[in-house]
C-alpha positions as CSV (number, residue, x, y, z in Angstrom):
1,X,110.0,59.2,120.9
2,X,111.6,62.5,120.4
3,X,111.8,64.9,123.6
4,X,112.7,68.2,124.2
5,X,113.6,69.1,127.3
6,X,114.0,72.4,128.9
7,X,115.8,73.9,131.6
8,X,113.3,76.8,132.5
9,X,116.1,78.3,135.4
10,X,119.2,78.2,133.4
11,X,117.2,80.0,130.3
12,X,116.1,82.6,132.6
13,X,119.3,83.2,134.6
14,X,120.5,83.3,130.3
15,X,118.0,85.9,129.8
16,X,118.8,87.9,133.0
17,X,122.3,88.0,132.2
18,X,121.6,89.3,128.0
19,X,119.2,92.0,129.7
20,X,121.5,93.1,132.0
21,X,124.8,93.5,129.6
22,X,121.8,95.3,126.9
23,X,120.8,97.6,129.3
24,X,124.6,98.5,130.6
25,X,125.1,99.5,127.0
26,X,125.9,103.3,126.8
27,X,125.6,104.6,123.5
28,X,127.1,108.0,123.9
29,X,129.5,109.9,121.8
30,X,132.2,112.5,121.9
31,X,130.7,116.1,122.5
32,X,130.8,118.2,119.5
33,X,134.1,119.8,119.0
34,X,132.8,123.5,118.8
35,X,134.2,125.7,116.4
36,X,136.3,123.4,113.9
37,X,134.7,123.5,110.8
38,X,136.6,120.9,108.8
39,X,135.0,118.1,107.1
40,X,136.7,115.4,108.7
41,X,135.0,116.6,111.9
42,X,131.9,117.0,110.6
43,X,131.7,113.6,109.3
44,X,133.3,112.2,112.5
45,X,130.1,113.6,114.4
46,X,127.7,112.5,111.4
47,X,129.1,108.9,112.3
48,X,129.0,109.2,116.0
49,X,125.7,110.2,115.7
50,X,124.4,107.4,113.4
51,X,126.3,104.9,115.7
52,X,124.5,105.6,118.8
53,X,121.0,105.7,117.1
54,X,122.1,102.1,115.6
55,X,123.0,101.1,119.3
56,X,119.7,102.8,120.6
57,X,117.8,100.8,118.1
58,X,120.1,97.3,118.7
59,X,118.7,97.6,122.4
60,X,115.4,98.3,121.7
61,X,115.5,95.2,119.3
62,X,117.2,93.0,121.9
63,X,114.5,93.8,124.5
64,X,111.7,92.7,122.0
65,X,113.4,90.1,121.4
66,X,114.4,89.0,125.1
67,X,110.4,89.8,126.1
68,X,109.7,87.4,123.2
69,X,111.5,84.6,124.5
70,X,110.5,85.1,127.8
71,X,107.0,84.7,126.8
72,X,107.5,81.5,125.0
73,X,109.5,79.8,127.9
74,X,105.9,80.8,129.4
75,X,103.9,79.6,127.2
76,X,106.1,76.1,126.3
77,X,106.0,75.5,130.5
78,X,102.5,76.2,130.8
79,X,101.8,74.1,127.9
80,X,104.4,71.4,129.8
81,X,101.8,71.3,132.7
82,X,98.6,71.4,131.0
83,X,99.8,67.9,128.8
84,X,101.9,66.7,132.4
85,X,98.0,66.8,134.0
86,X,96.5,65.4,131.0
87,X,98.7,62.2,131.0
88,X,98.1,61.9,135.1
89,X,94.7,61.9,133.8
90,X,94.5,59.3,131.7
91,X,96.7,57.3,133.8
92,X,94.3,57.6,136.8
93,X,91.9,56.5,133.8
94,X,93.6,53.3,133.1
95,X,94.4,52.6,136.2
96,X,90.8,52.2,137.4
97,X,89.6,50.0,134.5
């Protein structure tokens, strides 16, 4: 028989520990250089500004995805009780033929 086993605490300390570096992320950029119109600085700003909204949108995706797992270590140890009380169950059952 196959078996999966989970560790419920060391997945959520896992999960703790990816939320907390995702949310010390700081996606901020130089300030604008006022004044100096030359291409190079203008593009230089165009990319700061696209990396942050790539970093905003990384976090947002992380989260999602962190909430997600979260709710399927739910699910997969509720799941793990309800079939744990079905087998005490049937034992019981057998055990009083």
């Amino acid at each position: 028989m196959t078996e999966i086993k989970m560790e419920y605490g060391e997945i959520e300390v896992n999960l703790n520990e990816i939320r907390n570096a995702c949310g010390s992320l700081q996606p901020q950029g130089t300030q604008p250089i006022e004044g100096n119109m030359l291409e190079c600085t203008r593009r230089l700003e165009e990319t700061t500004k696209s990396l942050q909204n790539l970093l905003f949108r990384y976090q947002k995706i992380l989260n999602q995805n962190i909430s997600s797992t979260y709710k399927s270590v739910d699910f997969m140890r509720e799941t793990d009780r309800q079939v744990s009380g079905n087998i005490k169950d049937h034992v019981q059952i057998q055990e009083h033929r």
